[in-house]
N, C-alpha and C positions, 0 to 999 in steps of 0.2 A: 391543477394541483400546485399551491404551491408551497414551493420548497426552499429551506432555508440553509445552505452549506456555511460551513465556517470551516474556512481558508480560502484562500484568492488567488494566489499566482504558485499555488503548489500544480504539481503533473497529475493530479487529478481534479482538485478544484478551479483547475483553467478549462480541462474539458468538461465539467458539469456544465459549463457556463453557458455553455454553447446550448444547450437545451434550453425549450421554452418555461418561464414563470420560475427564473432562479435568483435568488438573491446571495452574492455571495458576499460572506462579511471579513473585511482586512484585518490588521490589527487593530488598527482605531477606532473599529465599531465593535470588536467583542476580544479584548487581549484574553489568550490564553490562560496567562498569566495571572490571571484572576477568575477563578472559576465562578465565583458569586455576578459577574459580569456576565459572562456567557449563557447563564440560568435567565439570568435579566434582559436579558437579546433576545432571544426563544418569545418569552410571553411578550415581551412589544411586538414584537414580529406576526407573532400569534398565524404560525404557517401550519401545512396541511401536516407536514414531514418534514423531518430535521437529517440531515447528512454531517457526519465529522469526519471532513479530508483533513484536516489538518494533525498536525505532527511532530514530535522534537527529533528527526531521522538524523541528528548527527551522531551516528552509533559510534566512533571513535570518543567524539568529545564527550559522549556523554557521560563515560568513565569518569570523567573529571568534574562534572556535575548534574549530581543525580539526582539533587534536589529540584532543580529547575524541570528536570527531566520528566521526574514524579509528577508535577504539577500541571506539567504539560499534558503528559501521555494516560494519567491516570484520574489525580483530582477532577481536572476540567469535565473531561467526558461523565465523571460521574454527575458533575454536577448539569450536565445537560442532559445527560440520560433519565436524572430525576427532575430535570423542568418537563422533559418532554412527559414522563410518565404523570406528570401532577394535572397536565395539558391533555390527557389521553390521546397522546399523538406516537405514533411510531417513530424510532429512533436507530439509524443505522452508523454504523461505526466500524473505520477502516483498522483492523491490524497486521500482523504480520506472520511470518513464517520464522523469525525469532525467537518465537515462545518457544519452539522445540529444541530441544539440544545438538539436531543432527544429526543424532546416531542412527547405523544401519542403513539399508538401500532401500527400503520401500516407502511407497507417496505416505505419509501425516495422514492417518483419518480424523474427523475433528473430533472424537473422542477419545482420541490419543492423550495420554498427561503429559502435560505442557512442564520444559525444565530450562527454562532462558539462560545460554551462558552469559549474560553481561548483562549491563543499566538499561541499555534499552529495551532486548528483549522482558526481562523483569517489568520495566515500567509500561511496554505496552500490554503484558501479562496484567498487570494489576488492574488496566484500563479496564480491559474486559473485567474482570471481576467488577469493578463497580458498576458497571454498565448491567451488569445481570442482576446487582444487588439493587437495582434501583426498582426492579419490579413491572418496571412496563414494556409496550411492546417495540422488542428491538430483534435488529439483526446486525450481527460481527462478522466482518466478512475479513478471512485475512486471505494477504496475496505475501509478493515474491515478484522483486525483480523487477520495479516498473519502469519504464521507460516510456521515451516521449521526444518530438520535436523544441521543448521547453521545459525550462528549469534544471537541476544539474540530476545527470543520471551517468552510467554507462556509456551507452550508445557516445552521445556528444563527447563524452574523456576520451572515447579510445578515437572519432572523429577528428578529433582538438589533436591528440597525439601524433596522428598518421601526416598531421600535416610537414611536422619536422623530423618523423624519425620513420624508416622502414623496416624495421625490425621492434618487437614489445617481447616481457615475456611476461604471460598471464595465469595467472590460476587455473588449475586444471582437475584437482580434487574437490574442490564445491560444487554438487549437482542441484540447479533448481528449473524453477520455468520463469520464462523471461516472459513479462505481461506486458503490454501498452494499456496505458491510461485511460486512449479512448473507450477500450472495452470493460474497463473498472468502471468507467464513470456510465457508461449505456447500461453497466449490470445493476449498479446501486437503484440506476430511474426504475427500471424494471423493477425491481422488487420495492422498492419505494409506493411506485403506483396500486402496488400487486397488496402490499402492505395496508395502505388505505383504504384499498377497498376490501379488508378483514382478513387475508391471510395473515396466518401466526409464520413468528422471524423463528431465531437460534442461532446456529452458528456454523458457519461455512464457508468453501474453502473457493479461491479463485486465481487462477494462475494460466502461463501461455503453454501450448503443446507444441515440439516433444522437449522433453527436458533436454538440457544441455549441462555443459560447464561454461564459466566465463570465459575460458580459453575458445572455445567452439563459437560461443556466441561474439567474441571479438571478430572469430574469423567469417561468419557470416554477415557479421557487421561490414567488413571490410570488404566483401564481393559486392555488396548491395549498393556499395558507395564508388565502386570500381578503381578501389586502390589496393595498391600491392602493397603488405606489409606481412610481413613474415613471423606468426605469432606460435613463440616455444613455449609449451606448456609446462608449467614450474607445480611442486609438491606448494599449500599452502605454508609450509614451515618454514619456504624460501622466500616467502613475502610477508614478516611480521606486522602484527597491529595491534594497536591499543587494549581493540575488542575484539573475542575470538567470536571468529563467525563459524554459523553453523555448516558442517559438511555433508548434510542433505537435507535439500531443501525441495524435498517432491513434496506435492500436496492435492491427498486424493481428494478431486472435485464434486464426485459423485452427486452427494447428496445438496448439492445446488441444481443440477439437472434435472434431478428426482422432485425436488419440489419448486422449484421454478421453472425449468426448462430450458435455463441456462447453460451451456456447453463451454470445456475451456475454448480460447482464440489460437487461434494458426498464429502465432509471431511471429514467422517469417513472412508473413503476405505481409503484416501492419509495418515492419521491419524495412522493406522495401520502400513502402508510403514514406515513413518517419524520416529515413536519412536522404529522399528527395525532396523532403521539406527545408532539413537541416542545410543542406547544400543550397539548396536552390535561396 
């Protein structure tokens, strides 16, 4: 099978890579930034199955520019979702848990209506939308939370922090699931393969279990790594930003199980792995 990812040193287009018959394409073989480019990459390429790791996740900056933002997280993909559909190829595409606004405590079913507070949840909102108006066969998989031995996430900040300071205080009102990459990127192959050989996509949900808060998750972070840091959990109102982020970010997986057989990931086993990479 092979397969054609566009993005290269993101925390999930580093572990695609690792799988057999992938090609991943950097900037200079298929700039975002030009969605007529990326359509044109697809058909040279001319692969089994097309993947989009890539992403404008500067959700702060991206308030400041939305336009780039669009182009990135929305134009592009449509414009590969409609190379792939011209190509009769399947087409999957990474989003987020963004789209939702947050509200209330129960996991996101993926037919929930989607209400983005800021640019980028809107601009990866729109993604998907062109991805469906393109009319062929895809799958939108949104997650939540990823993390990884590479490229900037979580885990490595609070890592990076613990080295000069023994005390943090962290969010403790945001609830999501903390994902590792690897298991994004093992889920996308699976349904990729699964995809080619004629199942029908849609849209569905992929995240790490059991939920937590960022506060929880630093401090799990912190045992895994065998350092003392002493982390107070703060109201999100006492750590302002640009973008307001969503304050629930559960997301039922179900109907990935159900037709894939996909299950969410333990993050604390992968959790363990990751920050003995990090260190090590």
């Amino acid at each position: 099978m092979k397969t054609l990812v566009f993005g290269n040193t993101g925390q999930v287009a580093t572990e695609l890579q690792h799988h057999v018959d992938v090609t991943a394409l950097d900037r200079a073989a298929a700039d975002l930034c030009d969605p007529a480019a990326c359509a044109a990459a697809i058909k040279a390429h001319e692969p089994d199955v097309v993947i989009n790791a890539a992403a404008y996740t500067a959700v702060d900056r991206a308030e400041d520019e939305p336009e780039l933002a669009q182009i990135i997280n929305a134009d592009a993909p449509g414009a590969m979702a409609q190379a792939c559909a011209d190509l009769d190829i399947p087409f999957l595409h990474l989003s987020t848990d963004y789209v939702f606004d947050g509200s209330g405590t129960a996991p996101w079913s993926v037919n929930d209506p989607i209400a983005p507070l800021g640019v980028y949840g809107r601009t990866k909102a729109a993604g998907e939308d062109a991805v469906r108006a393109a009319g062929g066969a895809h799958a939108i998989i949104r997650t939540s939370w990823v993390f990884s031995a590479h490229g900037a996430n979580f885990v490595k900040t609070m890592l990076r922090l613990s080295e000069t300071r023994d005390a943090l205080n962290v969010v403790d009102d945001q609830i999501g699931g903390p994902t590792p990459a690897s298991g994004i990127a093992d889920t996308l192959m699976i349904m990729a393969q699964a995809m080619v050989a004629g199942q029908s996509g849609g849209t569905y949900h992929y995240a790490g279990a059991p939920t937590v808060s960022w506060a929880c998750f630093a401090r799990e972070t912190f045992s895994a790594a065998g350092r003392t840091v002493t982390v107070t959990g703060i109201p999100t109102s006492e750590y302002p930003t640009p973008a307001t982020r969503p304050l629930n970010s559960r997301l039922d997986c179900s109907l990935l199980e159900t037709e894939f057989g996909i299950t969410p990931p333990d993050w604390k086993s992968d959790l363990a792995k990751i920050t003995s990479e990090i260190l090590a």
